[in-house]
OpenMM code with the backbone's topology and positions (N, CA, C; nanometers):
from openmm import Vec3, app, unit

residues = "UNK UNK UNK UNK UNK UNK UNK UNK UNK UNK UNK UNK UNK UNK UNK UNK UNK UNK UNK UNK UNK UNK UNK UNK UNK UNK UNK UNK UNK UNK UNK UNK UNK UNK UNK UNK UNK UNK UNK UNK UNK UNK UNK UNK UNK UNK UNK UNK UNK UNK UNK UNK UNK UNK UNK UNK UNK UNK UNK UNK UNK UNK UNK UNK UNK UNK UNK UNK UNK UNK UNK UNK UNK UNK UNK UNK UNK".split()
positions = [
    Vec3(-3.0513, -0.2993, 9.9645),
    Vec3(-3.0883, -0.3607, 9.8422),
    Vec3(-3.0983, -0.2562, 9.7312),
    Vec3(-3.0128, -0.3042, 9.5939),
    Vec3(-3.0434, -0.2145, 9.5294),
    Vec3(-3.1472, -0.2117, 9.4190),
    Vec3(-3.2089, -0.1391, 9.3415),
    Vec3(-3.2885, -0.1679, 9.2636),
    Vec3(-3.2637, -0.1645, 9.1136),
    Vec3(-3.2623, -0.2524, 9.0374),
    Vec3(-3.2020, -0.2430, 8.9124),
    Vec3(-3.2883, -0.1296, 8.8091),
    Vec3(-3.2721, -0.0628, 8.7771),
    Vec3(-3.3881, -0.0054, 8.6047),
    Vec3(-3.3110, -0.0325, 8.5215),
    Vec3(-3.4260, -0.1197, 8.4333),
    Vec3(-3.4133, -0.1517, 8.3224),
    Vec3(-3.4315, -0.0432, 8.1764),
    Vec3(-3.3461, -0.0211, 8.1560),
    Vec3(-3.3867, 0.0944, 7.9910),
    Vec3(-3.3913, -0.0108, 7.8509),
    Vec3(-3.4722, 0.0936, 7.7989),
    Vec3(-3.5914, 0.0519, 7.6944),
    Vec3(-3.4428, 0.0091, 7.5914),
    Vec3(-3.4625, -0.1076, 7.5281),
    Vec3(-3.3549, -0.1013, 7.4261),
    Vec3(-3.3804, -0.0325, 7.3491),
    Vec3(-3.2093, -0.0538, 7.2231),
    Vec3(-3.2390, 0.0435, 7.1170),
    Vec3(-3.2337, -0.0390, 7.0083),
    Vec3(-3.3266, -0.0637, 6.9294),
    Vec3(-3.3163, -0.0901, 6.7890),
    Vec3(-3.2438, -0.0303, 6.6755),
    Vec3(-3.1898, -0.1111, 6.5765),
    Vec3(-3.1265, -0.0437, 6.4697),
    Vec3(-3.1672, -0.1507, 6.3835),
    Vec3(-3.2541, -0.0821, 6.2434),
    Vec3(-3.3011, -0.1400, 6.1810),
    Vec3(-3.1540, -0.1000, 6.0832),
    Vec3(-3.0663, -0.2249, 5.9770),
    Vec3(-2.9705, -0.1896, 5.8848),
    Vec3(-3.0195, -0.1939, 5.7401),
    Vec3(-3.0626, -0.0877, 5.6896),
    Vec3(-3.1276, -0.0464, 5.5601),
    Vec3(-2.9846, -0.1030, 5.4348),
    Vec3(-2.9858, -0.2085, 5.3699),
    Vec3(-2.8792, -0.2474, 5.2482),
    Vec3(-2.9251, -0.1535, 5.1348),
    Vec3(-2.8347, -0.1392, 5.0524),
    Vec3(-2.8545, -0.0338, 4.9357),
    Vec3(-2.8840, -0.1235, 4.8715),
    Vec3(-2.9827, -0.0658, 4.8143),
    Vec3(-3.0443, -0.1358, 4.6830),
    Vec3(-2.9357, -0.1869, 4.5795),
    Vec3(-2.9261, -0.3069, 4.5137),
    Vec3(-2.8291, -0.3834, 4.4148),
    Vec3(-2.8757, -0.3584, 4.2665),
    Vec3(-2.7693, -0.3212, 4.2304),
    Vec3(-2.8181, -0.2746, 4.0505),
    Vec3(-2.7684, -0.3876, 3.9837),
    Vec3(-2.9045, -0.4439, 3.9121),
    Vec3(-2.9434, -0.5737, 3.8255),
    Vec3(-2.8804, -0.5572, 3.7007),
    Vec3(-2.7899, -0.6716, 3.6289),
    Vec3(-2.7192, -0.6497, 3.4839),
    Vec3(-2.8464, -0.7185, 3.4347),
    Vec3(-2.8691, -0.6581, 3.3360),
    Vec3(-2.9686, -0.7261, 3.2434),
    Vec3(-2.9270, -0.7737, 3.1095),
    Vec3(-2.9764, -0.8357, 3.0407),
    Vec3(-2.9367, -0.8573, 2.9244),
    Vec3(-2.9148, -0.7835, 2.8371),
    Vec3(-3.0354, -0.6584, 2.8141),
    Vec3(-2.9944, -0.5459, 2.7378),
    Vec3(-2.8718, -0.4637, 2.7244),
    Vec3(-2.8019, -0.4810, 2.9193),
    Vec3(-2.6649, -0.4463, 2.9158),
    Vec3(-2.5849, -0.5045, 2.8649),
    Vec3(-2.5914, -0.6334, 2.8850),
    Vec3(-2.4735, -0.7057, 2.8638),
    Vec3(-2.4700, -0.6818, 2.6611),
    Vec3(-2.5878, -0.6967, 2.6233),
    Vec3(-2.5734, -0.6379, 2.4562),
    Vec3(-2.5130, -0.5536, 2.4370),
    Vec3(-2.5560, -0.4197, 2.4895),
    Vec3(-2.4916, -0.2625, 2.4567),
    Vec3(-2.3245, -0.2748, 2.4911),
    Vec3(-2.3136, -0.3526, 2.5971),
    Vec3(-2.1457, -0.3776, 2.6216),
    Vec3(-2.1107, -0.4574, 2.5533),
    Vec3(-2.1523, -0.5267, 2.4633),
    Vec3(-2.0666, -0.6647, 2.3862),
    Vec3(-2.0684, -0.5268, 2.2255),
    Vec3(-2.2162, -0.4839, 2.2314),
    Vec3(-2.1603, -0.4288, 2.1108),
    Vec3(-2.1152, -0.2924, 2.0848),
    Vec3(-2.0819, -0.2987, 2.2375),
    Vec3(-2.0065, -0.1125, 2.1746),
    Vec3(-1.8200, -0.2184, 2.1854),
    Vec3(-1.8335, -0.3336, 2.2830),
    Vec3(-1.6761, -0.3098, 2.2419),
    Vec3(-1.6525, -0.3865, 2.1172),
    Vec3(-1.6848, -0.4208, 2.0410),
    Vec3(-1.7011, -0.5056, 1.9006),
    Vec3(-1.7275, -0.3717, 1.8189),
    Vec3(-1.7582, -0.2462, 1.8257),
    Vec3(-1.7837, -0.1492, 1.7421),
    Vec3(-1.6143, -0.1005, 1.7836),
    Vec3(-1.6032, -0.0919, 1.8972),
    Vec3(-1.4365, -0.0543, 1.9107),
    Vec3(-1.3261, -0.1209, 1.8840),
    Vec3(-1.3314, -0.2670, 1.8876),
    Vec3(-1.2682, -0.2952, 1.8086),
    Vec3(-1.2215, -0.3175, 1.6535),
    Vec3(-1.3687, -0.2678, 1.5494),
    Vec3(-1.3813, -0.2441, 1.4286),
    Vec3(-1.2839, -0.1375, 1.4194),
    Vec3(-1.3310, -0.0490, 1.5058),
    Vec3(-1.2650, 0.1201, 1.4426),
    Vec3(-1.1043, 0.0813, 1.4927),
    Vec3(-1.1005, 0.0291, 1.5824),
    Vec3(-0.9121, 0.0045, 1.5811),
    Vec3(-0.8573, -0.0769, 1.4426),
    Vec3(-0.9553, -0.1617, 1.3759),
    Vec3(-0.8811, -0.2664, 1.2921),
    Vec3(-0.9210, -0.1948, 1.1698),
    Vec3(-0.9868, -0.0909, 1.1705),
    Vec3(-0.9960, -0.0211, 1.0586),
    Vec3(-0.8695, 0.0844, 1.0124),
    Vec3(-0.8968, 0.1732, 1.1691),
    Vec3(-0.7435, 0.2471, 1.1600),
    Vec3(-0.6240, 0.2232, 1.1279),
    Vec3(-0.5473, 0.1092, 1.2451),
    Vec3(-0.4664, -0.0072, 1.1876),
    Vec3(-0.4433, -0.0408, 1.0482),
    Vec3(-0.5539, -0.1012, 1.0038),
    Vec3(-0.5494, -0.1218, 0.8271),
    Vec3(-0.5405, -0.0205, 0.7669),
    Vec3(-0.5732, 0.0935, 0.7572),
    Vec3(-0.5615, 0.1871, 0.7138),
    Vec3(-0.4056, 0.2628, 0.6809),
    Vec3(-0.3859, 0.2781, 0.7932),
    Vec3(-0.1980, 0.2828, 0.8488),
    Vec3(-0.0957, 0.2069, 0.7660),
    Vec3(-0.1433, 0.1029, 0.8225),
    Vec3(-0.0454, -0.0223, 0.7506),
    Vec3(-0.0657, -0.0017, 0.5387),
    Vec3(-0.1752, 0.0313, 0.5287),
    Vec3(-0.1864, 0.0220, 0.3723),
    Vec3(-0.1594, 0.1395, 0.3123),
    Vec3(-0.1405, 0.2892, 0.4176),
    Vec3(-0.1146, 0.4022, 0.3454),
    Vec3(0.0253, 0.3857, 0.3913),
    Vec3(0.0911, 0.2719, 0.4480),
    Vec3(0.2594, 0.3099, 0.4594),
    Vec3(0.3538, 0.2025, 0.3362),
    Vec3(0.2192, 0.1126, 0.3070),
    Vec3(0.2656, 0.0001, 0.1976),
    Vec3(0.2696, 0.0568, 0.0958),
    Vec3(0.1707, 0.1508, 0.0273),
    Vec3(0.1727, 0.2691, -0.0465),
    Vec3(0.2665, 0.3344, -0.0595),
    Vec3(0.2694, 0.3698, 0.0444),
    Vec3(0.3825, 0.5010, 0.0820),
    Vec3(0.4889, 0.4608, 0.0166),
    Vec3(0.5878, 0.3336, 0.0718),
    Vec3(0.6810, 0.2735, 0.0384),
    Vec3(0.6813, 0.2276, -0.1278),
    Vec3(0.5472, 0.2284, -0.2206),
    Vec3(0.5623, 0.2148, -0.3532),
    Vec3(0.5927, 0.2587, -0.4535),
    Vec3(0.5536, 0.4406, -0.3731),
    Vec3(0.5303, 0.5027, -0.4551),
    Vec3(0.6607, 0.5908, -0.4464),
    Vec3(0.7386, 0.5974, -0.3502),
    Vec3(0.8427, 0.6305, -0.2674),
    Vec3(0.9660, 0.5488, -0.3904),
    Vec3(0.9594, 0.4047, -0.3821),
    Vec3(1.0545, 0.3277, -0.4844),
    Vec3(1.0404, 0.3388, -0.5772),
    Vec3(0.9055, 0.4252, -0.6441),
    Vec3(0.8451, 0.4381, -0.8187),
    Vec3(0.9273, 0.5884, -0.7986),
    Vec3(0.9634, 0.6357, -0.7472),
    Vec3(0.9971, 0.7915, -0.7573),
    Vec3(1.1442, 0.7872, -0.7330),
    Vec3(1.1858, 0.6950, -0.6791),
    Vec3(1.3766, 0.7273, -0.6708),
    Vec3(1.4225, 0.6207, -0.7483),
    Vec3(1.3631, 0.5363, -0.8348),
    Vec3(1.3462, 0.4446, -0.9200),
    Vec3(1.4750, 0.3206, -0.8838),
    Vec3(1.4084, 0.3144, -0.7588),
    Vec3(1.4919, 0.2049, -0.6508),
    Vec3(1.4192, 0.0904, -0.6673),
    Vec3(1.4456, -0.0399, -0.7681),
    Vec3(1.4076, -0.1869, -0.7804),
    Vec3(1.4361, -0.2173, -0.6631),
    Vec3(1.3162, -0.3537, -0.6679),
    Vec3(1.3420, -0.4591, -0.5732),
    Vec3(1.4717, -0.5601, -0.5762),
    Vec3(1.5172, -0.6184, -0.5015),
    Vec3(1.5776, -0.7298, -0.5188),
    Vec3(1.5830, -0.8524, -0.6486),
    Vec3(1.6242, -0.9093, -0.7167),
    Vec3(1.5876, -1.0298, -0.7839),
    Vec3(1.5234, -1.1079, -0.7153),
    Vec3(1.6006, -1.1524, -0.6001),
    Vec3(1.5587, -1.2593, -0.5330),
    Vec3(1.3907, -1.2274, -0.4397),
    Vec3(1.3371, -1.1269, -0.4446),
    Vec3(1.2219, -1.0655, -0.4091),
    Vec3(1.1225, -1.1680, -0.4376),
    Vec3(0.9920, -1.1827, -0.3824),
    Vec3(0.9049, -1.2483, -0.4465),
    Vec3(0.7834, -1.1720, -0.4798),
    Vec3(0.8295, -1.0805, -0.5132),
    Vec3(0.7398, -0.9673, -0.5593),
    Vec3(0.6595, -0.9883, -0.6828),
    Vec3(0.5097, -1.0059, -0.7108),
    Vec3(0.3904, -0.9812, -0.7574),
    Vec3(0.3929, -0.8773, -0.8433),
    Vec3(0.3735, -0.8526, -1.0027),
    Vec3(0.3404, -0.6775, -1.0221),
    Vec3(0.2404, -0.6973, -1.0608),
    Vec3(0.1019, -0.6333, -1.0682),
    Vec3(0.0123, -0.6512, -1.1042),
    Vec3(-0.0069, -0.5038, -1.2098),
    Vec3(-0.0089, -0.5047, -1.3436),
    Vec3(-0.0008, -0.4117, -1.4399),
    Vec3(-0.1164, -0.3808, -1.4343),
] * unit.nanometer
topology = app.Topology()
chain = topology.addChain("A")
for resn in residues:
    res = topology.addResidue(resn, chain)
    for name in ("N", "CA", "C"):
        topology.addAtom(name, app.Element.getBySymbol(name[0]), res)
């Protein structure tokens, strides 16, 4: 006959990592930094676009290259 021994089990307690909470304050600082980034793009952008509309005016005032007739060009004196 044989005799069985029994050994002590082993426990394993599984420790989860703690979960990082969005709060509202985040979700603000992220709505308004990308709303501050998208200002500075539509600023730049505009910027661009109006120093090349320029560009192009002052460019046709200097090689004294008219528009078209058929233009629907605005002059504002």
């Amino acid at each position: 006959m044989e005799m069985m021994i029994q050994q002590q089990p082993i426990i394993v307690h599984v420790i989860q990592p703690p979960i990082e909470s969005t709060t509202v304050g985040d979700v603000l600082i992220g709505a308004i930094g990308l709303t501050g980034l998208l200002v500075l793009v539509a600023l730049l952008l505009g910027g661009a676009f109006g120093g090349i509309l320029i560009g192009i005016k002052i460019f046709r005032r200097r090689m004294n290259i008219e528009p078209s007739a058929d233009s629907d060009i605005i002059h504002i004196f």
